[in-house]
C-alpha positions, 0 to 999 in steps of 0.5 A, a space after each residue: 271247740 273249733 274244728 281245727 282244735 278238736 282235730 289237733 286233740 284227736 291227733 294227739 290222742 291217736 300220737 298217745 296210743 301209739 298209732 301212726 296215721 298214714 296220709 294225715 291230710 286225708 284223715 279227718 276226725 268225724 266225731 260221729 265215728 271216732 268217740 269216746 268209746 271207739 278210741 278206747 277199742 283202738 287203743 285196746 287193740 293197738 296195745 294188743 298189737 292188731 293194728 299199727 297204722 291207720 290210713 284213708 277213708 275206703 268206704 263210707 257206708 250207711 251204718 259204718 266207715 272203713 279205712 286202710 290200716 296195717 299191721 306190722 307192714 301187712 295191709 287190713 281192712 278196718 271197719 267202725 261202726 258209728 254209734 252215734 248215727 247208725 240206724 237202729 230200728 235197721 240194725 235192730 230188724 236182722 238181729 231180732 229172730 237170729 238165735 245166736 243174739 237172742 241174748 242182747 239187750 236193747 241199748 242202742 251200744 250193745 246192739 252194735 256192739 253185737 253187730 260188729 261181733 255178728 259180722 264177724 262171725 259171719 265171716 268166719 262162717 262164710 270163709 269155713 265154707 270157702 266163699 271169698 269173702 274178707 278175712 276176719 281178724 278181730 274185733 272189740 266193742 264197734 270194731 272190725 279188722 279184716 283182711 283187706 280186698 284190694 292191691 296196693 293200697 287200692 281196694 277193689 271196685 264195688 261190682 256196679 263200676 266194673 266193666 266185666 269181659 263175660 259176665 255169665 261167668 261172673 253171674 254164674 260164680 255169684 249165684 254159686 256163691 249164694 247157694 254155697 253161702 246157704 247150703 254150707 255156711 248156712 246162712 243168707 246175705 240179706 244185702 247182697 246187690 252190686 254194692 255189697 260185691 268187689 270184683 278183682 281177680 273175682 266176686 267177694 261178698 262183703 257187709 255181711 253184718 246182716 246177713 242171717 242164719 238160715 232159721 231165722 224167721 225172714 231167712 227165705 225173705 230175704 233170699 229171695 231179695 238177694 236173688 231178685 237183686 242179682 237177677 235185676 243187675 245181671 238181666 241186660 248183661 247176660 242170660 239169667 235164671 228165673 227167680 223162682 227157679 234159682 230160689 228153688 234151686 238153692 234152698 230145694 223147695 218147690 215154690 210155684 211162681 205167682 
């Protein structure tokens, strides 16, 4: 089937469900995101009214896509994650060890599947514990509608293209945050850098799809990691904490630096 066919065949299905596409020339069907079993999700969650619009492409991200919507005239965040090329060995070392998916079975589907809902719950965790992060609305089979982090209809920038007017202050909320995010909501980001970060009125911590739960046996690994991260983008911007004494800080362990 040619492209041109396949496109007019998704319009029709998407026109079937009910969903209106905004800015129809900017929206083309990729068949590696927009399978059997996504549509089925979308129509289920247009049916049950969580989504009336779908828009343009916001991100396109190593495992998943996300794309402007609305519901009801108010703007949301929707994010699917590809089934088809998503990277499972990836995906599959932040899930193995977290006590909360121990559960899932091997299949490439129910592994994303348990991603999406992971993301969500960590979201709710992390919103419960007063970060700023997106806000999570729902989700069903690969995905995730969210509140959307933006004005208009333009989200805000990641961090790294942002021109910020004092960044020490900007560090130091992020460091805060990461504290926060370990101490109260008691998890790590496992991801965070300058790419999982939009900057508008502040930092939002976004993808938190991988981010563990403190008991999970990589937790101190991957903090670390977030840190250095940090530490590595914030250096010739302003003064910054030494690794290991943020990581001491935050997790109130005594680790002696090499």
């Amino acid at each position: 089937m040619s492209l041109e066919k396949k496109e007019d065949r998704f319009d029709q299905l998407i026109e079937e469900m009910g969903i209106r596409i905004k800015d129809a020339d900017q929206f083309k069907v990729r068949e590696d995101v927009f399978d059997e079993v996504t549509l089925l999700a979308l129509y289920k969650l247009v049916h049950k009214k969580w989504l009336s619009l779908i828009g343009g492409s916001i991100s396109t991200g190593k495992e998943a896509n996300v794309f402007y919507g609305e519901r009801d005239g108010a703007a949301i965040a929707i994010k699917i994650y590809r089934i088809r090329t998503a990277n499972f060995t990836t995906m599959s070392s932040y899930v193995t060890g977290d006590r909360r998916f121990s559960h899932v079975k091997k299949a490439k589907k129910d592994l994303i599947f348990a991603w999406t809902r992971k993301e969500f719950s960590n979201l709710v965790r992390a919103r419960d514990a007063g970060i700023a992060v997106p806000e999570p609305i729902v989700w069903d089979r690969n995905i995730l509608i969210m509140s959307f982090i933006g004005e208009g209809e333009i989200a805000y920038p990641q961090l790294r293209n942002v021109t910020m007017e004092d960044p020490a202050e900007v560090y130091e909320t992020i460091t805060s945050t990461i504290d926060i995010l370990y101490n109260k909501a008691e998890l790590v980001h496992a991801d965070l850098s300058e790419f999982n970060i939009l900057y508008g009125d502040k930092p939002y911590f976004i993808d938190m799809g991988q981010s563990v739960t403190r008991d999970h046996p990589r937790a101190l690994q991957f903090l670390m990691r977030d840190i250095r991260n940090i530490n590595r983008y914030f250096k010739n911007r302003c003064d910054i904490r030494k690794d290991f004494d943020l990581f001491n800080a935050v997790t109130g362990l005594n680790v002696a630096e090499p």
